[in-house]
C-alpha positions as CSV (number, residue, x, y, z in Angstrom):
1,X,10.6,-11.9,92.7
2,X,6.8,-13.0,92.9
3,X,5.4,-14.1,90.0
4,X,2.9,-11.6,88.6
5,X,0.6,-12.1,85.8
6,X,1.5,-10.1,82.8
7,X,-0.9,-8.8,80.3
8,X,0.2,-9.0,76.8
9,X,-1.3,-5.3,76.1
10,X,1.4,-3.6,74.6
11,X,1.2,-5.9,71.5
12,X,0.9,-3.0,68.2
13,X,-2.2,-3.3,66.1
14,X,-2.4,-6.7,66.7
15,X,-5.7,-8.7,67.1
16,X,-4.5,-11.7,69.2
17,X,-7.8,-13.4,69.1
18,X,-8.7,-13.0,65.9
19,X,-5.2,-14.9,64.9
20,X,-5.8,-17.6,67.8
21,X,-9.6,-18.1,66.3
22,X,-8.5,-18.9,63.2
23,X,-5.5,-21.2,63.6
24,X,-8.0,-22.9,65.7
25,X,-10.0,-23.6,63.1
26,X,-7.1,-24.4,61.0
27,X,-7.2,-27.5,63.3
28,X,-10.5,-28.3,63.1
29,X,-11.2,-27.7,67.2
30,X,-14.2,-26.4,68.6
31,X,-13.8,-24.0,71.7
32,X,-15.1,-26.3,73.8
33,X,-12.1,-29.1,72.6
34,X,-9.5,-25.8,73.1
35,X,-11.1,-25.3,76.4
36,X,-10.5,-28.5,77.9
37,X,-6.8,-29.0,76.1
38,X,-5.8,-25.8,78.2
39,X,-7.7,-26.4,81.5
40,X,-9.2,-22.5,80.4
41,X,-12.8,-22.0,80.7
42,X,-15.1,-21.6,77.2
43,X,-16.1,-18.4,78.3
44,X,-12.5,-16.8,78.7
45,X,-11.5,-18.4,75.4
46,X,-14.0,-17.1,73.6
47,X,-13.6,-13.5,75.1
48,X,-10.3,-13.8,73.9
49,X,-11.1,-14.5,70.6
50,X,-13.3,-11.7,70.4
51,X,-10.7,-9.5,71.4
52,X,-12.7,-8.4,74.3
53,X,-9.4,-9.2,77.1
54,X,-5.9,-9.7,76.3
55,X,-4.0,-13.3,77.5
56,X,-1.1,-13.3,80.3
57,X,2.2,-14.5,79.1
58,X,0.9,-18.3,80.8
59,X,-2.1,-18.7,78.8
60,X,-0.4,-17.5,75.9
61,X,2.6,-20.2,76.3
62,X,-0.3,-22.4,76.8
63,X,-2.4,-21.6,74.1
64,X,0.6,-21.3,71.5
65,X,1.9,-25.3,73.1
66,X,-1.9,-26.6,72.8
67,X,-2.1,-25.3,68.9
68,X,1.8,-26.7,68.4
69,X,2.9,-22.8,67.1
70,X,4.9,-20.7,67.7
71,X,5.0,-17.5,69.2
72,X,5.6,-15.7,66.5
73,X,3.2,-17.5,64.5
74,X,0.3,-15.9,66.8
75,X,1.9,-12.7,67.1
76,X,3.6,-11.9,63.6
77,X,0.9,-12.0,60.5
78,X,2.2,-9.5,58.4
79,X,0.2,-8.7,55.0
80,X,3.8,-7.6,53.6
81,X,6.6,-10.2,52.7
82,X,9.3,-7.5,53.6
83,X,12.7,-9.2,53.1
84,X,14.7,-5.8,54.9
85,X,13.8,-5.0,57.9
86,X,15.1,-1.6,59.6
87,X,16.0,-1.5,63.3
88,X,13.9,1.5,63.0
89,X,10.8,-0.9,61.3
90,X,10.8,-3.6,64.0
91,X,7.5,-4.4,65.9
92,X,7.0,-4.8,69.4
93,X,5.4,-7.8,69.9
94,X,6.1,-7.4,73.9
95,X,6.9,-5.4,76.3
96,X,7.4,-5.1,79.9
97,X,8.2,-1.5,80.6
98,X,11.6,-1.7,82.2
99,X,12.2,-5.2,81.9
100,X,12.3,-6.9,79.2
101,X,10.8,-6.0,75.3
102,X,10.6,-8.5,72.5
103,X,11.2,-7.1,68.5
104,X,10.5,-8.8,65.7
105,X,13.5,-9.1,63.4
106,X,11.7,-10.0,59.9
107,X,8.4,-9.3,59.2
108,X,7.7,-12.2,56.4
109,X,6.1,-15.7,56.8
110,X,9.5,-17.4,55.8
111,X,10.2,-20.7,57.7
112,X,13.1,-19.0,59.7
113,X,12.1,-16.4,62.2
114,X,13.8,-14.0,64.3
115,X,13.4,-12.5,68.0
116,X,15.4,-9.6,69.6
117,X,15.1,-9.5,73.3
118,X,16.5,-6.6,75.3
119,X,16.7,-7.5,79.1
120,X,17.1,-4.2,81.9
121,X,19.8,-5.2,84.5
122,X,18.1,-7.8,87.0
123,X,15.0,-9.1,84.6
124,X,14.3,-12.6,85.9
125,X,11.7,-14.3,83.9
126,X,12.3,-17.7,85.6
127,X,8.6,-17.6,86.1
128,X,8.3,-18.1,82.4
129,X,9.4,-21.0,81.6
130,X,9.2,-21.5,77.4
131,X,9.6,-24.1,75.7
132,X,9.0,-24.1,72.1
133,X,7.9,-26.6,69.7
134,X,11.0,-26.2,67.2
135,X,14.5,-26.1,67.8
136,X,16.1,-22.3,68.2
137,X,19.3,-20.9,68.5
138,X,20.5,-17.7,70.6
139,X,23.1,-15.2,70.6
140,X,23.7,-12.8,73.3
141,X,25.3,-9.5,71.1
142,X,25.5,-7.3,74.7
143,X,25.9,-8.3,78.0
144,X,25.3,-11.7,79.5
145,X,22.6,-13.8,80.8
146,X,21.6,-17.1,82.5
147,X,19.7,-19.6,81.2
148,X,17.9,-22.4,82.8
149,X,16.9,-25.6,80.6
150,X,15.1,-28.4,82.5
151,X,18.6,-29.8,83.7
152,X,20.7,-27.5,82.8
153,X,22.4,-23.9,83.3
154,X,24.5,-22.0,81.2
155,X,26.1,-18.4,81.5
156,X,26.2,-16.6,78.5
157,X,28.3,-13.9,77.7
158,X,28.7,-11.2,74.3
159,X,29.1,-13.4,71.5
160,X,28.0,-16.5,73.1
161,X,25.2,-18.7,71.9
162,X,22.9,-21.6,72.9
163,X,21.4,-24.3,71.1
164,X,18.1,-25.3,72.7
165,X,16.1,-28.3,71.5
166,X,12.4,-28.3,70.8
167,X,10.2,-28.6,73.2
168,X,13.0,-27.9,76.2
169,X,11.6,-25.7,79.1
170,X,13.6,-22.4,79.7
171,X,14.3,-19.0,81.6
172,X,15.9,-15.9,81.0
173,X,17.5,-13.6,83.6
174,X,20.1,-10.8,83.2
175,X,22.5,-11.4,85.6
176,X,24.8,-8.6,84.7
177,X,25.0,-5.0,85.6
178,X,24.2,-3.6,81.8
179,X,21.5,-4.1,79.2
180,X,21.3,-7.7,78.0
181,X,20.4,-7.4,74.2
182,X,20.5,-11.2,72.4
183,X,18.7,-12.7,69.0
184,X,16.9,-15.8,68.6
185,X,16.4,-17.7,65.6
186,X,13.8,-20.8,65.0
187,X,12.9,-22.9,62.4
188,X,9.9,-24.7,61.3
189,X,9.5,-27.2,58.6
190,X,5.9,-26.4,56.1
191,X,3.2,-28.3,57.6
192,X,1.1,-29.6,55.2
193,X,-1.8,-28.7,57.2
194,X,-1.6,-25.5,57.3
């Protein structure tokens, strides 16, 4: 499968730049500093934050790494502290349309967060590789998967999980003939910069 830039434009009533402008500042960087931490030009960076063009899946790895956040940190500002959250209530924080789709599981700012990703038989996002800046933990609930770590690979089936350190590149691809539907759980200590 070629590797084709993805948009992240299905994101709901989310203003992606708006939330990387002000983490930024958060760390005290200028654009310019940004700029040259991601090999991204000013100009693209500060259309982002303007909202003005939405990042691919790279930059936004790239972006979220350079920061030291999470994913979810970017994407999931909710003004609520909801402690329940419905299956019915879950955002969409990605989504390739007959691939893969990404739902959050908890909607507060709590140190622990929560992913849901549901994989279509043959999604291959070995062109992503992630690697996060806390540890995480996943459980595949239907189907199985692969999973490539840096020097590893593991097979996962239902009601298998996988530990995966911070910081450890790593792939996802449904190898089975049926949806692949797994959670992942990360947690991050307070910083006391933030």
């Amino acid at each position: 499968m070629a590797k084709t830039e993805t948009n992240m434009t299905d994101i709901e009533e989310r203003k992606i730049g708006d939330r990387i402008k002000e983490i930024r500042k958060e760390k005290g960087l200028t654009l310019k500093q940004l700029s040259e931490m991601l090999d991204l030009s000013i100009g693209y960076l500060s259309n982002l934050e303007r909202n003005l063009n939405s990042p691919t899946l790279d930059s936004l790895q790239k972006i979220c790494e350079s920061l030291e956040i999470n994913i979810v940190d970017l994407l999931e500002k909710s003004p609520k502290d909801n402690l329940l959250v419905t299956k019915d209530e879950r955002r969409v924080v990605f989504e390739k349309k007959g691939e893969i789709r990404y739902e959050m599981v908890n909607s507060s700012e709590k140190n622990l967060k929560g992913v849901c990703i549901i994989m279509e038989p043959g999604a291959n996002y070995k062109n992503f590789s992630w690697g996060h800046n806390s540890d995480e933990l996943g459980v595949v609930i239907k189907g199985m998967m692969k999973i490539d770590t840096n020097d590893n690979e593991y097979i996962l089936n239902e009601g298998d999980s996988l530990y995966i350190p911070a910081h450890t590149s790593h792939s996802l691809i449904n190898i089975g003939k049926d949806q692949c539907i797994s959670y992942w759980f990360n947690t991050e200590m307070p910083n006391s910069d933030k």
